[in-house]
N, C-alpha and C positions, 0 to 999 in steps of 0.2 A: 586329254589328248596331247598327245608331244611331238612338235615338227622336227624337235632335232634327239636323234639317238647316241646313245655312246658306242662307242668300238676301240679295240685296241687296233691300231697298226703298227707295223716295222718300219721303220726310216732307214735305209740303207745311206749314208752318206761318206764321202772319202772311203770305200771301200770298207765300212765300216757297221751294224745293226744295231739299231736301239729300239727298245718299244715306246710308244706314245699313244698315249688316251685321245681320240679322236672325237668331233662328233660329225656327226652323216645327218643330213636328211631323212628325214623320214617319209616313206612312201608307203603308201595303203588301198587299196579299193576302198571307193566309198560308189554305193549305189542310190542309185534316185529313185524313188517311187511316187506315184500318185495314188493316192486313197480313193479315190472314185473318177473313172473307174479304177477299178486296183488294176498296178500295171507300172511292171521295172521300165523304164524309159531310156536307162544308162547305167554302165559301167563303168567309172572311170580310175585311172591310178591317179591320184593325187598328194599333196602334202597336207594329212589334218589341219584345223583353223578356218575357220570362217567360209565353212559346209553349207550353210542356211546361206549365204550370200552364193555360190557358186551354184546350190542348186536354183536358186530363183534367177541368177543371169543366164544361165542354161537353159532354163525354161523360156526367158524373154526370147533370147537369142536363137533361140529352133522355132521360133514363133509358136509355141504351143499358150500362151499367153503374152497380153498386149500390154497389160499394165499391170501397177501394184495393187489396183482393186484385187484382181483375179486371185489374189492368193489369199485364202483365207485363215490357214496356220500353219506353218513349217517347224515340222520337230525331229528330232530322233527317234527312233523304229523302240519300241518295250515291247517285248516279245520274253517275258519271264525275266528279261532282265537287260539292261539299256545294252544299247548296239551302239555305237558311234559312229560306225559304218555303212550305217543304212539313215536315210532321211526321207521321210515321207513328207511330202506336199500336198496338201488340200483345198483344190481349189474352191472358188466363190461359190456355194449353193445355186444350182442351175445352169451353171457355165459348161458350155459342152466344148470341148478341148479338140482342135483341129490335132490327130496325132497323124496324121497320113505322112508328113516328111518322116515322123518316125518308124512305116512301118517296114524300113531297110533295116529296123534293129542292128543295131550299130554296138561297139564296141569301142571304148577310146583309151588311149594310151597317154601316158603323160609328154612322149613324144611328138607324137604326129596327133595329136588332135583325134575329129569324129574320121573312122573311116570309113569311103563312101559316101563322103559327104554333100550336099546339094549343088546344083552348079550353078555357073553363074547367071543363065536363065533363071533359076531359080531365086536369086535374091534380085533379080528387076523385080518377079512379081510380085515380091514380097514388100519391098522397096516403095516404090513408085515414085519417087523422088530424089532429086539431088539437094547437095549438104546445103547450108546457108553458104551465103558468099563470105560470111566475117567467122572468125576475128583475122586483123593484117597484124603480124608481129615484128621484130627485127631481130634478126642473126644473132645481136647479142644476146637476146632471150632464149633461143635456140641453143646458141655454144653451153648455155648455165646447164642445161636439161642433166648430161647426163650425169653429172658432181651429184645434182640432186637428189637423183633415183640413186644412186651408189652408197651416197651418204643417207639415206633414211633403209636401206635393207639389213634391217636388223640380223635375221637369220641367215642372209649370205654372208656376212659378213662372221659369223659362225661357223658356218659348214663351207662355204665355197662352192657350193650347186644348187642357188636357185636362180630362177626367172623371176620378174618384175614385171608389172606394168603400171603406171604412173598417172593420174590424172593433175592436170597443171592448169592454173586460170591465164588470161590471156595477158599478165604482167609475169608470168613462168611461176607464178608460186604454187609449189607443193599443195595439193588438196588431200589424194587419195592416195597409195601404194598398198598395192597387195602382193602378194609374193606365192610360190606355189613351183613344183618339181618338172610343171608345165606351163610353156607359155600362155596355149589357152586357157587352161584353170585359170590361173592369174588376171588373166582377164576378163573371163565369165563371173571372178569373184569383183573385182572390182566394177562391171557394170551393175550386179547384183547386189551390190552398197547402195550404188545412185538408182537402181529400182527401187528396192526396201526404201530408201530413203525419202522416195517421190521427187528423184533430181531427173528425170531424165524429159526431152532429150539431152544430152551435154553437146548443143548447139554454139557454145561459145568458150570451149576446153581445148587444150592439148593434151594428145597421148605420148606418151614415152615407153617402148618396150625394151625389154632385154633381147638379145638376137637380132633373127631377123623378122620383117612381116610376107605372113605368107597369104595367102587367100583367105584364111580363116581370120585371123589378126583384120584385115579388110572387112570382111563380111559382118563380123561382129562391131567393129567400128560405126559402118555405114548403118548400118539398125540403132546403134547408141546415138547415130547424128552427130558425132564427133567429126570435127570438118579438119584435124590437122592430127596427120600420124606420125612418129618420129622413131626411128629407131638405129642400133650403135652399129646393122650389116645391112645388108642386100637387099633389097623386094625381091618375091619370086617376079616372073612375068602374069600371071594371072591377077596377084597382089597390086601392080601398075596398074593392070585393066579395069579394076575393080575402081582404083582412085581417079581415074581417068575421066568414067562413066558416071560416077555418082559425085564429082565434086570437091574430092579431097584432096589436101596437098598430103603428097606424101615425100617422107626425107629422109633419109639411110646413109651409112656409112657416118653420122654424127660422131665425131672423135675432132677434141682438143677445138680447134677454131676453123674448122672446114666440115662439108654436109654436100650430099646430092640431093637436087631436087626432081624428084620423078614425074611429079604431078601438082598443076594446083600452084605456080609460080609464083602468081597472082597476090598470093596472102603477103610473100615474104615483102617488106620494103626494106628495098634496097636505094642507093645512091648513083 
């Protein structure tokens, strides 16, 4: 599987054409299935690379499983001959799988995420809890964030079009980055590490995304228990409410030695 593709392009410069060997991102449908019951659950456009991790934070994150018990093998579809595009999940012998959020059968794009997605009634119930009150950081550990994530994205740093999402410990060090054509991918893969991995909740981490946080970026947070989100634009307004409600500091527009604080003031110490 290969996240970055070659292509020629034209450079028009000074009035002028040359060609130049490129390389693009690679985007792909990859679907999710569960093997019992059998049954597609998703669609998604993604960037190949760490499928197994993106389909089990997918699955945490719709709540169709709670923990890493639940999953008892994630593999690639063989159907005469291996698929890399298809990933089947099978959960824990006797586990019976709440799929009701899914049966809006949904379709997702590496833009906008699930569409149709739950509301925010819907993750109270799911929820039931606000973040922990820790970790308290200071600004200077917030200004490093985004060097961080810039400097560990291997393949943007290739192609110039991907998303990031970052996980950071509460001294700002680098833990996790994953990368992906979506911001949500990117981040259903990276909690899909600290699933797999039996890290979760990440009760005591920072997030760093690429863009901006929007309701989903929130939603997927608040179920990782991730109590600080940070990102280099805007919150939408549902994004605010989301931090608001459940606890977390949220912060945007991170660039150079300045940050908004949306939500969640409390963590930052200040002077």
């Amino acid at each position: 599987m290969m996240s970055k593709t070659k292509a020629t392009v034209w450079v028009v410069e000074n009035g002028k054409v040359r060609p130049k060997l490129d390389q693009l991102t690679t985007e792909e449908p990859l679907e999710i299935r569960l093997v019992s019951p059998e049954k597609t659950i998703a669609v998604t456009m993604r960037s190949p690379g760490a499928d197994f991790e993106l389909a089990a934070g997918f699955l945490y994150n719709e709540g169709v499983i709670s923990s890493r018990k639940d999953i008892q093998r994630i593999s690639y579809c063989v159907d005469g001959e291996q698929r890399y595009n298809i990933v089947n999940v099978a959960l824990t012998e006797g586990l019976i799988p709440d799929l009701q959020p899914l049966e809006r059968h949904f379709y997702t794009t590496s833009a906008c995420g699930v569409c149709g997605k739950a509301s925010l009634e819907a993750l109270r119930l799911r929820s039931g809890s606000v973040i922990l009150p820790v970790p308290t950081i200071t600004p200077e550990i917030i200004y490093s964030l985004p060097e961080k994530l810039r400097s560990a994205q291997a393949i943007f740093t290739a192609t110039g079009s991907l998303h990031a999402a970052a996980l950071f410990d509460a001294q700002g060090n680098l833990l996790k980055l994953r990368e992906d054509i979506g911001r949500h991918n990117a981040l259903d893969k990276l909690i899909g590490s600290a699933l797999l991995a039996d890290q979760l909740p990440l009760n005591n981490h920072i997030l760093m995304v690429s863009g901006r946080s929007s309701f989903e970026i929130l939603q997927k947070s608040t179920v990782a228990g991730i109590p600080i989100v940070c990102a280099v634009s805007a919150p939408s307004s549902l994004a605010v409410s989301v931090a608001q409600e459940f606890g977390i500091t949220l912060i945007g527009f991170l660039r150079g030695d300045r940050f908004n604080v949306y939500s969640g003031l409390e963590r930052i110490c200040t002077t």
